[in-house]
C-alpha positions in Angstrom: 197.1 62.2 136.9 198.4 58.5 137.4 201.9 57.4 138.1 202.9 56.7 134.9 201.9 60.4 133.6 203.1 61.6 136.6 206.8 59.8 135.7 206.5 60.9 132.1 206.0 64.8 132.7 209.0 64.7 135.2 211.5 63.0 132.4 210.0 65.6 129.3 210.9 67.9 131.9 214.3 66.5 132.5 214.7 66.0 128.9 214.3 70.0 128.8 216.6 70.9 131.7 219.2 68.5 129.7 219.2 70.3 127.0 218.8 73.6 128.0 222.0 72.6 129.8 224.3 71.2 127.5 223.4 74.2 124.6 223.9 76.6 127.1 226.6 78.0 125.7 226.3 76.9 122.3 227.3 79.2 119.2 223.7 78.2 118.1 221.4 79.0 121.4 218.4 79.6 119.8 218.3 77.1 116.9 219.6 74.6 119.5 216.4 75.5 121.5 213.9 75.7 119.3 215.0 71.9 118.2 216.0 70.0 121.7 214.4 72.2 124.3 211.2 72.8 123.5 209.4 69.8 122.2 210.1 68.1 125.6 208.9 71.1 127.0 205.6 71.6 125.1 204.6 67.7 125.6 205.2 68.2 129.1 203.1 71.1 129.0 200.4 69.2 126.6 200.3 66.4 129.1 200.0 68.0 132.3 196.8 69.8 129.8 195.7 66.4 129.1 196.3 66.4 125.7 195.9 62.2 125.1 198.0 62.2 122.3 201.2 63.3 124.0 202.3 60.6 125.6 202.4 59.0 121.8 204.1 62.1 120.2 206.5 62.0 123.4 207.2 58.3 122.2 207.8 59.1 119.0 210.5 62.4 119.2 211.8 59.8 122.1 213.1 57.9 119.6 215.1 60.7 117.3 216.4 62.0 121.2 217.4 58.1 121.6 219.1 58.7 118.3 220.9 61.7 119.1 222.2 60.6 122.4 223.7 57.8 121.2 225.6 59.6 117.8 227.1 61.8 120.6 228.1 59.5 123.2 229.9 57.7 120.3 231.6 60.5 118.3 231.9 63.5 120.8 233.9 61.9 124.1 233.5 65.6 126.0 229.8 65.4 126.4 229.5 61.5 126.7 227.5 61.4 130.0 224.8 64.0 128.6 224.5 61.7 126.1 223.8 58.7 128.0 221.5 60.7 130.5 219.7 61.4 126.9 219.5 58.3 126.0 218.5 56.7 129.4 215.6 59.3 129.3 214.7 58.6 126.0 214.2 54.8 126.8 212.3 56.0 129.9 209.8 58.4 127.7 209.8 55.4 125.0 208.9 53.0 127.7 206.2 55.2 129.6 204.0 56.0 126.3 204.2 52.5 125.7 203.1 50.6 128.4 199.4 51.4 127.9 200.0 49.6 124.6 201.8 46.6 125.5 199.1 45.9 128.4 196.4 46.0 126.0 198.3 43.4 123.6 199.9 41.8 126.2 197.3 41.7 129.6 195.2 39.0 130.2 191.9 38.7 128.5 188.8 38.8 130.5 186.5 35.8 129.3 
């Protein structure tokens, strides 16, 4: 596993602990589970398997988490630094599935 899989597994995986955190003691636990906690956790789970498309399904639920972070950090002052941890991860995940992309469109071309 390369660096940039390597870097992607370990933010899912924050992305998870995050959650799991900040609904710990939510009135909701399970539904509030089932929704945030464990789609980071499966694509971690489905990349460290080698499933190739979870770094693209990682990108795209990395932009509803991006979403979601920053709704909270702008209507709900209490958990405003979860939210920007979200959102910084988000932009990490968003970045990481991406780059393979952007050096394809974006590398040089071999003549």
């Amino acid at each position: 596993m390369n660096a940039r899989r390597t870097t992607l597994l370990l933010a899912l995986i924050a992305l998870a602990a995050l959650y799991t955190y900040w609904f710990l003691h939510d009135k909701h636990w399970l539904a509030t589970q089932l929704v945030f906690t464990a789609p980071p956790l499966l694509l971690a789970i489905g990349l460290r398997l080698g499933w190739r498309r979870a770094p693209f399904w990682s990108g795209v639920l990395a932009l509803f988490w991006f979403s979601h972070g920053v709704m909270s950090a702008w209507t709900h002052r209490e958990t405003a630094l979860l939210a920007w941890v979200e959102i910084v991860l988000a932009l990490l995940v968003v970045a990481l599935a991406s780059l393979p992309g952007l050096r394809a469109r974006f590398g040089k071309r071999k003549s």
